[in-house]
C-alpha positions as CSV (number, residue, x, y, z in Angstrom):
1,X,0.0,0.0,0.0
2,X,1.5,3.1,-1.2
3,X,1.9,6.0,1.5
4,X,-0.9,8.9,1.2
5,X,0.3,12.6,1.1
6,X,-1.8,15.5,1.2
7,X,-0.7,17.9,-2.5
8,X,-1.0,21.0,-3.6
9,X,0.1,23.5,-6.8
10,X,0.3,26.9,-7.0
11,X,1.8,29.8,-8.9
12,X,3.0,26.5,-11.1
13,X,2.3,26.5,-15.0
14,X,0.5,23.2,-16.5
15,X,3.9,21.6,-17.9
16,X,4.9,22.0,-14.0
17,X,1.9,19.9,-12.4
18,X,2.0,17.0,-15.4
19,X,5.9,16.5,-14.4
20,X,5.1,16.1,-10.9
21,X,1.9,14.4,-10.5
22,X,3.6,12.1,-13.2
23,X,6.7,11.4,-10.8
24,X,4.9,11.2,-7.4
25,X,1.9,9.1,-8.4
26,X,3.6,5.6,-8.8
27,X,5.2,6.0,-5.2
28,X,2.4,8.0,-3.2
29,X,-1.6,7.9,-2.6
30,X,-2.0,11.4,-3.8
31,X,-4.5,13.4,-1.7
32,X,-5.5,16.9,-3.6
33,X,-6.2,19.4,-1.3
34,X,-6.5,23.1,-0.4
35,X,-4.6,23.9,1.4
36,X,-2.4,21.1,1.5
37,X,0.2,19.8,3.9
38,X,2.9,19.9,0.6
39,X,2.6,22.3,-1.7
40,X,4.9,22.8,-4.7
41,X,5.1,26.4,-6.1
42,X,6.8,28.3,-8.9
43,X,7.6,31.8,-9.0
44,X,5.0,33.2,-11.4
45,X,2.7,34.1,-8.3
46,X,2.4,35.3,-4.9
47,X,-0.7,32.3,-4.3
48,X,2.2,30.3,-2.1
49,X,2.3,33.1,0.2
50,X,-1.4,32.2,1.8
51,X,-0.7,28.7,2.2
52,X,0.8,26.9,5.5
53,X,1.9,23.2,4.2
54,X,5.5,22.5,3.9
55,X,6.5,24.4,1.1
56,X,8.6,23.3,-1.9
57,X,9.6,25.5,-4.4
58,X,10.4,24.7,-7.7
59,X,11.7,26.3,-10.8
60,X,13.8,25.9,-14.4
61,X,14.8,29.0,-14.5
62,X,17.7,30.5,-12.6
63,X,16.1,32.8,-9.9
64,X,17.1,31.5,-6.5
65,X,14.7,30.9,-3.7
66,X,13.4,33.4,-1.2
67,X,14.7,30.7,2.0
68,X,11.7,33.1,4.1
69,X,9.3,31.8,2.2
70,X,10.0,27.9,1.3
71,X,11.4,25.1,3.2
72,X,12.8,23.6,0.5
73,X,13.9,24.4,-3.5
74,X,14.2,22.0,-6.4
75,X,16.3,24.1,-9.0
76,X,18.0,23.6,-12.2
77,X,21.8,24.4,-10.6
78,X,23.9,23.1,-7.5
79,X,23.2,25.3,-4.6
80,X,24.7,24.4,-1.5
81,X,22.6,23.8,0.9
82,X,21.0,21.0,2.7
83,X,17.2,22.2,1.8
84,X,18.1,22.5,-2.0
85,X,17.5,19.9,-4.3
86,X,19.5,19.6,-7.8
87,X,17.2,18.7,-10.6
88,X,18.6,19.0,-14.2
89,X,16.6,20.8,-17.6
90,X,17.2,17.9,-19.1
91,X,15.5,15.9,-16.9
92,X,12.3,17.6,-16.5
93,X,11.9,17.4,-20.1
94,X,12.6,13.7,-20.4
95,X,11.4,10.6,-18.3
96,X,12.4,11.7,-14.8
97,X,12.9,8.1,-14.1
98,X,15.5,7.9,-15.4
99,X,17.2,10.3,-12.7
100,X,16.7,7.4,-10.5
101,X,19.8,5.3,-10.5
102,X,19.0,1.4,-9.4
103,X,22.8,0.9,-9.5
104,X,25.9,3.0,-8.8
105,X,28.1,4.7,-11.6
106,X,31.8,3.5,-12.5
107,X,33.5,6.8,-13.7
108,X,36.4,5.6,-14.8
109,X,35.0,2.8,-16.8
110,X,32.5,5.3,-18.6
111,X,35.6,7.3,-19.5
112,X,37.9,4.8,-21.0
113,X,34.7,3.5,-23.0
114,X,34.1,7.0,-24.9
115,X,36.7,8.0,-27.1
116,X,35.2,11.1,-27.8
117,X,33.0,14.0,-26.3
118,X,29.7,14.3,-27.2
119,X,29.3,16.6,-30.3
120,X,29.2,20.7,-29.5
121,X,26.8,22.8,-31.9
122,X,28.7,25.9,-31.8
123,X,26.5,28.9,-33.5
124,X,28.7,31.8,-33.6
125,X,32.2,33.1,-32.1
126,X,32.7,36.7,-31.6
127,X,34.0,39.0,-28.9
128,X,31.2,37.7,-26.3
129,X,31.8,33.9,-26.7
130,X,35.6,34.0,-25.1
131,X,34.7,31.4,-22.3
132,X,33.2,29.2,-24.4
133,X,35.6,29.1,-26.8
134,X,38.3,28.7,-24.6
135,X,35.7,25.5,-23.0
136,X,35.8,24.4,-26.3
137,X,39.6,24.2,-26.8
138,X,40.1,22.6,-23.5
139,X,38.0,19.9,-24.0
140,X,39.7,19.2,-26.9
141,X,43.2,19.0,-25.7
142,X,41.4,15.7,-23.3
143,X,39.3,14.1,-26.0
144,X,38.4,15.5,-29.0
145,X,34.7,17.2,-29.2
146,X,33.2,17.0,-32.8
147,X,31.8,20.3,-33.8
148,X,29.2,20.5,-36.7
149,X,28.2,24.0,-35.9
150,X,28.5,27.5,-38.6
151,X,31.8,28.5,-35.8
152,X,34.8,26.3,-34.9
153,X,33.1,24.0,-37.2
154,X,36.2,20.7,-37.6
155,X,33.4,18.0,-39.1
156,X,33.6,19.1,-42.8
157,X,29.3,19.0,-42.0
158,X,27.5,21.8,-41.0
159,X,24.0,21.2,-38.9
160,X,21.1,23.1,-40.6
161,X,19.2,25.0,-38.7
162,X,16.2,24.3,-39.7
163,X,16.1,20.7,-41.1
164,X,12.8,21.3,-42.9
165,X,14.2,24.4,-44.3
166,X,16.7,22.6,-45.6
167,X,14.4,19.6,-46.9
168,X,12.3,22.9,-49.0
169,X,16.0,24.0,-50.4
170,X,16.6,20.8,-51.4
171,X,13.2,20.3,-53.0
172,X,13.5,23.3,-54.9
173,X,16.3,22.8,-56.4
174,X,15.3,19.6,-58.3
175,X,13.3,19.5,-61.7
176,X,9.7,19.9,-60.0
177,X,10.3,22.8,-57.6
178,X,7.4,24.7,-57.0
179,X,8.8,28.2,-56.9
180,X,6.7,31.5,-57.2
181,X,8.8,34.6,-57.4
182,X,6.7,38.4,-56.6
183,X,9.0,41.4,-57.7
184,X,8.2,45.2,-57.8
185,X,8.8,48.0,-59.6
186,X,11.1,50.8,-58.0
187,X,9.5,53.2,-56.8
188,X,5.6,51.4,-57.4
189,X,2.8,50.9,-55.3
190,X,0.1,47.8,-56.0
191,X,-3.3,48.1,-54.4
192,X,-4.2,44.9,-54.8
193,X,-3.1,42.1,-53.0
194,X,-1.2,38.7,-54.8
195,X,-3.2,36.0,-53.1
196,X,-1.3,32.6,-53.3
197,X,-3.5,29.5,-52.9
198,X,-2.1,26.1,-51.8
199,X,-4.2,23.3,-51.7
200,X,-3.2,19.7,-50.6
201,X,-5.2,17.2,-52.4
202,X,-3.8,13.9,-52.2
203,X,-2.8,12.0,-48.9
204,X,0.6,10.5,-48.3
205,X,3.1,13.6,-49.6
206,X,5.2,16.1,-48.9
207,X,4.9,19.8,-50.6
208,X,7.6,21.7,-50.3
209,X,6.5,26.1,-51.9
210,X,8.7,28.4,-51.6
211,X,7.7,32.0,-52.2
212,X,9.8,35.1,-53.0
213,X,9.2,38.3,-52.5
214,X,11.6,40.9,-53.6
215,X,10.2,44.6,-53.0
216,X,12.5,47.2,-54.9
217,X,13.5,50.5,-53.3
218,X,10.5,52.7,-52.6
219,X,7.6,49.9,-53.3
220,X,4.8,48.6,-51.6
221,X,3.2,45.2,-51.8
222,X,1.1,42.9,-50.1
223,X,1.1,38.9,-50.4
224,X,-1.4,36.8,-49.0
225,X,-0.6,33.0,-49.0
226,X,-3.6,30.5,-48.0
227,X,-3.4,26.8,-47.2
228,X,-6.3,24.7,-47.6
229,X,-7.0,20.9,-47.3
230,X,-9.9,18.9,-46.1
231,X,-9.9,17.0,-43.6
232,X,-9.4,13.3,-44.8
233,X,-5.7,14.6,-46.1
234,X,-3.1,13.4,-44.3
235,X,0.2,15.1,-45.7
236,X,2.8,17.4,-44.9
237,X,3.5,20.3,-46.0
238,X,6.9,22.6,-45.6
239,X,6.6,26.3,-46.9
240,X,9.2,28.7,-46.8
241,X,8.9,32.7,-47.8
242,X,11.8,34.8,-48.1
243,X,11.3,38.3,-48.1
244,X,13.6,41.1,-48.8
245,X,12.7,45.0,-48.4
246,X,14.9,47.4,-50.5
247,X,15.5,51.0,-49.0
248,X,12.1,52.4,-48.0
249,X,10.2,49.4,-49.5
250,X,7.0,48.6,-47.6
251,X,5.8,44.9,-47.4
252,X,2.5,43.0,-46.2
253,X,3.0,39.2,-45.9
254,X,-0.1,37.5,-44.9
255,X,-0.2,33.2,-44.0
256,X,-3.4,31.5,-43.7
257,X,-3.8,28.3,-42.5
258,X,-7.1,26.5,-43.1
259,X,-5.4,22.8,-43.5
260,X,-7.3,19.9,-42.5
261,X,-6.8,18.7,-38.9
262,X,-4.7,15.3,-40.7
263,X,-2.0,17.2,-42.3
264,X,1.2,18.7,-40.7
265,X,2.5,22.3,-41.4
266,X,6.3,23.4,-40.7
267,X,6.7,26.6,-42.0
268,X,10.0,28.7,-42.5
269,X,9.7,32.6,-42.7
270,X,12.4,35.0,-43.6
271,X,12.3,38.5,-43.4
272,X,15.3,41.5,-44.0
273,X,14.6,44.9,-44.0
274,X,16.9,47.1,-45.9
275,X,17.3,51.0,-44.8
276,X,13.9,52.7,-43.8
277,X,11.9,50.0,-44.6
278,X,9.1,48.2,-43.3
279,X,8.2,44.4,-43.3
280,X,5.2,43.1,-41.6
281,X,4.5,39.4,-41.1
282,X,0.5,38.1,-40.3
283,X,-0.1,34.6,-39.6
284,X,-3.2,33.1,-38.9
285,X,-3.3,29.4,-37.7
286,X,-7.0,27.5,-37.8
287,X,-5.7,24.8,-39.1
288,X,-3.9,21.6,-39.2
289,X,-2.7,18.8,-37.2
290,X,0.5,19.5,-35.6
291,X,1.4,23.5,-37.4
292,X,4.6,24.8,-36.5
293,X,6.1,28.5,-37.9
294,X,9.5,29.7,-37.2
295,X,9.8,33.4,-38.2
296,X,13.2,35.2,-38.7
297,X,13.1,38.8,-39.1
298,X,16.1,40.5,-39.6
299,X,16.6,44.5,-39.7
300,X,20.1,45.2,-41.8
301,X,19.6,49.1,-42.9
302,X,19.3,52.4,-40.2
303,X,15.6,52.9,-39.5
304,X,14.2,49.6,-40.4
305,X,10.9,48.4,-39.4
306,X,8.9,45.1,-38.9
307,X,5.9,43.9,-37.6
308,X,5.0,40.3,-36.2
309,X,1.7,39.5,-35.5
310,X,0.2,36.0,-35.1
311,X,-3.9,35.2,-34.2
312,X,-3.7,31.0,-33.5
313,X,-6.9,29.3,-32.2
314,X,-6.3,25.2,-31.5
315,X,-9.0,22.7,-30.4
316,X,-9.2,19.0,-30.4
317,X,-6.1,17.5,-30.3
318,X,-4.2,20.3,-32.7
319,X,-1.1,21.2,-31.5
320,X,0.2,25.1,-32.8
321,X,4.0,26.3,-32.2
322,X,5.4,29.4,-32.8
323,X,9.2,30.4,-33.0
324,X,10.4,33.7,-33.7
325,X,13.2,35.6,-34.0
326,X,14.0,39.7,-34.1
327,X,17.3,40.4,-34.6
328,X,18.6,44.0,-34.7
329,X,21.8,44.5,-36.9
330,X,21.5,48.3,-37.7
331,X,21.3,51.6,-35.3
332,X,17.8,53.0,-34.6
333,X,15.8,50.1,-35.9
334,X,12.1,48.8,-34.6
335,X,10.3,45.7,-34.2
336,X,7.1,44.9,-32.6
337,X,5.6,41.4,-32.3
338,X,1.9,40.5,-31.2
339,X,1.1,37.1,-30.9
340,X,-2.6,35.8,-29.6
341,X,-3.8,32.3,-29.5
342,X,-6.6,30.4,-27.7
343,X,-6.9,26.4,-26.8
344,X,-9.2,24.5,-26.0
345,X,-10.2,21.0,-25.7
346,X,-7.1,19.2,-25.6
347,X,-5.1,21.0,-27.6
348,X,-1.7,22.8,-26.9
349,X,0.2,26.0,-28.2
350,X,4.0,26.4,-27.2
351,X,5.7,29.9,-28.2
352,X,9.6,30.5,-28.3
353,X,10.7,33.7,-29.3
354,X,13.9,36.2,-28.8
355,X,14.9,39.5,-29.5
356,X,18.3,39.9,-30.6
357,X,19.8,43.4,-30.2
358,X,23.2,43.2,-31.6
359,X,27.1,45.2,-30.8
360,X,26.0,48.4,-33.6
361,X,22.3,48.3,-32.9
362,X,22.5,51.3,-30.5
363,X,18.9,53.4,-30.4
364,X,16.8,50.1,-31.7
365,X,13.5,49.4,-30.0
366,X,11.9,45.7,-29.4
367,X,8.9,44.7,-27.8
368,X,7.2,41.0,-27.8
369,X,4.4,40.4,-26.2
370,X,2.5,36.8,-26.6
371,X,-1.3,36.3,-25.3
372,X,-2.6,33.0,-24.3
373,X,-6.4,31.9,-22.9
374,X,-6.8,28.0,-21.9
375,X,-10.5,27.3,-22.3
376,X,-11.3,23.8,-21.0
377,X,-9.0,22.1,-18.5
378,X,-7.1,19.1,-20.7
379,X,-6.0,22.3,-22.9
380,X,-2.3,23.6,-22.3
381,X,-0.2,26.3,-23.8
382,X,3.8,27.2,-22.8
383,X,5.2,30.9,-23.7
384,X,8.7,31.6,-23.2
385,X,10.0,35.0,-24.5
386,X,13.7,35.6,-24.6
387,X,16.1,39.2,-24.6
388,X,19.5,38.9,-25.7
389,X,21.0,42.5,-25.6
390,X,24.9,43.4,-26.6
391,X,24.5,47.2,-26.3
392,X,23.5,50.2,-24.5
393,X,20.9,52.9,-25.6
394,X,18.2,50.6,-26.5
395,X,14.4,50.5,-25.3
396,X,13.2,46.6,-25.2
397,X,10.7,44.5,-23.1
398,X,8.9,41.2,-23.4
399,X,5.9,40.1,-21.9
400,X,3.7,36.9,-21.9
401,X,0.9,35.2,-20.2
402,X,-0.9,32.1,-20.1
403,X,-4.5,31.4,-18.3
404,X,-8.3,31.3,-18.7
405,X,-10.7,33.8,-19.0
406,X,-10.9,36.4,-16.8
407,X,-14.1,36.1,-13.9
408,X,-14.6,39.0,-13.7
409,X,-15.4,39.4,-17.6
410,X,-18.1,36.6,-17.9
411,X,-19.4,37.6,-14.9
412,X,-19.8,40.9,-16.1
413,X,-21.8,39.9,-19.1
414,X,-23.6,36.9,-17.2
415,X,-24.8,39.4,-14.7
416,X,-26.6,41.6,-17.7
417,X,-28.3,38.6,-18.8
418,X,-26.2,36.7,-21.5
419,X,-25.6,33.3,-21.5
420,X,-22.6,31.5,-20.3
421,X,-21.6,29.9,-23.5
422,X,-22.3,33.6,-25.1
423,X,-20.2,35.1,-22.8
424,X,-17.3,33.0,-22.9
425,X,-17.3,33.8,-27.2
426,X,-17.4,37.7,-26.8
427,X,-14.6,37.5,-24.5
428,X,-12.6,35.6,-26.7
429,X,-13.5,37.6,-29.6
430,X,-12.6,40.4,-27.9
431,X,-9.4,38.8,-26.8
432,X,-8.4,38.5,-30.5
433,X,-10.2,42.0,-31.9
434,X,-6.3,43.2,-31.3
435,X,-5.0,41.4,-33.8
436,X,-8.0,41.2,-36.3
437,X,-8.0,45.1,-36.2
438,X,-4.5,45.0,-37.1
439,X,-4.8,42.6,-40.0
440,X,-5.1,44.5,-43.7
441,X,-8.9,45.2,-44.8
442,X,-9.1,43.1,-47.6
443,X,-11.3,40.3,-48.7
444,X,-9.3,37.3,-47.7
445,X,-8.7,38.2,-44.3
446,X,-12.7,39.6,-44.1
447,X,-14.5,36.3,-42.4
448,X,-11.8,35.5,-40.1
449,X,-13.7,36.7,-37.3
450,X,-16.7,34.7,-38.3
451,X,-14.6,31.6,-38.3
452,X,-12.9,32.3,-35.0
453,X,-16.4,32.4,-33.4
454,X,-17.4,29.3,-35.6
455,X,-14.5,27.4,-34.3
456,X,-15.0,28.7,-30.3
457,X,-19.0,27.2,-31.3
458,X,-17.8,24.1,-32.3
459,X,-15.8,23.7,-29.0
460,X,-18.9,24.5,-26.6
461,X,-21.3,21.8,-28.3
């Protein structure tokens, strides 16, 4: 008979609670309660404060604990002291039973049976990489460490970064690429949009598009690209855009994804912004499967601009991740990113993103901000928003949050009559009006909101 203990979370994200009901259910009888006589806590609250259990605090990032307010600390990093615990990255996101060693470890005999290190993926070496470069060097003069990275690089093979990226290049180079190619005029401004229509048809493949969009100096231009299939289509599909602003160019790039909930989507978008101009990047994700977009934006010319935006709605089992990048080469450049998305069901969202603000970027701004709601309990969403900053004189910030709708909102509605179910959709619409109002007035992007609400319907019946 397996021990009870009396549980509790708070101030903990979903990803959090899974890892450790997960561990402690095979070896206790868990007990939920509130309050508890445990309670595990994370520092993305102040709930921990009003409880009176033994508290355990727990984290994978490196903040330390507050010792006058937890008994004891599970961190990512070797602290000493007795009422810390040391519990790797790694292992939260593998099988933590594995952390549990059965027998103990011969050191030497592990050595003398690996002839090399493991491999090092070494991305860049400049003035701020010293001390892991010199890391690098020492390791090899023990064993040598194999290093299939752009820097230091002594495999002959370099790592893409982007493996599906690389599958599209390789695609398109053969006799049946599928390459479309937009170019402007100097100095010319189209009112109309170029809408690109995908459509997977036939189960069992992979499409690999790639779209170009070169805006001359002083143009303006706006690209929509949709992706349809139905729903019996199980394929995948592996688009990349690449998108390059001229001086004072202006560019609109709009995704759509409407895929089928069989087919996979792993997108790859590109984005560099010449002197004064201005790149702005819409997706909208409906659809698909398991839909992932990783979007680069890079700012090479004084005074460049771009936009990110993002509206993503999951349900069912869909799963919708978002990477992006903002990297700031040139002085005085800006970049702004929005992203807003919505699960329910059991579906799950995950969003990576980091600004870059580089040695000459001096007077750039950044800001990233990412949006989540969770509307039914099995649904889950991550956000983790990065800064990486190698100057002064800049203005940057990054915010995120992750949670379900606020009470006070539906009650405020409920309380003037309108159904629950009601409710719940006008919040969420006007959760997303801040993105739809940002999106270009044109006809393609026109009955998004209808289909937002359509989709929210179809996860209240």
């Amino acid at each position: 008979m397996k021990p009870r203990v009396s549980l509790g979370f708070c101030d903990l994200h979903i990803g959090g609670r899974n890892f450790f009901t997960r561990l402690l259910e095979p070896h206790f009888d868990i007990r939920w309660d509130d309050p508890a006589e445990f309670v595990i806590y994370g520092h993305i609250g102040h709930a921990h404060r009003l409880q009176n259990g033994v508290k355990i605090y727990w984290t994978q990032e490196l903040y330390g604990p507050n010792w006058k307010e937890c008994d004891y600390a599970i961190l990512p990093k070797l602290v000493d002291d007795p009422r810390a615990y040391y519990l790797p990255i790694y292992g939260f996101d593998g099988m933590a039973e594995k952390l549990i060693r059965s027998t103990s470890l011969d050191p030497v005999a592990i050595r003398s049976s690996k002839p090399h290190f493991c491999s090092l993926l070494c991305a860049y070496a400049d003035h701020t990489t010293g001390q892991r470069q010199d890391f690098f060097h020492i390791l090899n003069q023990r064993r040598k460490v194999d290093s299939a990275g752009p820097a230091l690089n002594n495999t002959g093979f370099r790592i893409p970064v982007d493996a599906f990226a690389e599958i599209n290049a390789i695609h398109c180079s053969g006799a049946h690429a599928d390459i479309i190619t937009v170019k402007t005029a100097r100095g010319k401004s189209y009112a109309s949009p170029v809408v690109i229509t995908r459509t997977l048809s036939v189960s069992g493949v992979l499409a690999a598009p790639r779209l170009i969009i070169d805006a001359a100096e002083n143009s303006e231009v706006t690209v929509v690209e949709h992706f349809l299939s139905s729903d019996d289509i199980s394929s995948l599909i592996a688009p990349v855009v690449e998108i390059r602003a001229a001086q004072s160019a202006r560019v609109t790039y709009i995704a759509i994804n409407e895929l089928g909930n069989k087919t996979w989507k792993i997108a790859h978008q590109q984005s560099l912004g010449e002197r004064d101009s201005t790149t702005r990047l819409f997706t909208v994700a409906l659809g698909g499967d398991y839909a992932r977009v990783r979007t680069e934006a890079r700012l090479v010319g004084i005074g460049a601009t771009t936009q990110q935006v993002a509206l993503y709605f999951a349900d069912k089992t869909q799963m919708h991740d978002f990477r992006t990048l903002q990297t700031h080469i040139a002085p005085r450049t800006s970049s702004d990113l929005l992203f807003k998305g919505a699960v329910q069901d059991t579906a799950k969202s995950v969003y990576t993103g980091l600004i870059r603000i580089e040695h000459e970027a001096h007077g750039s701004q950044a800001y990233q901000t990412n949006r989540n709601l969770t509307l039914s309990h099995g649904a889950w969403a991550e956000s983790v928003p990065n800064l990486e900053i190698e100057t002064n004189d800049v203005k940057c910030s990054h915010a995120s949050t992750v949670g379900p709708i606020d009470d006070e909102q539906r009650f405020y509605l409920e309380s003037r009559g309108i159904h629950p179910d009601i409710a719940e959709r006008l919040v969420v619409l006007g959760f997303f009006n801040e993105v739809l109002e940002r999106l270009p007035q044109i006809d393609v992007v026109s009955g998004l909101r209808a289909k937002v609400a359509a989709k929210l319907h179809a996860g209240t019946q």
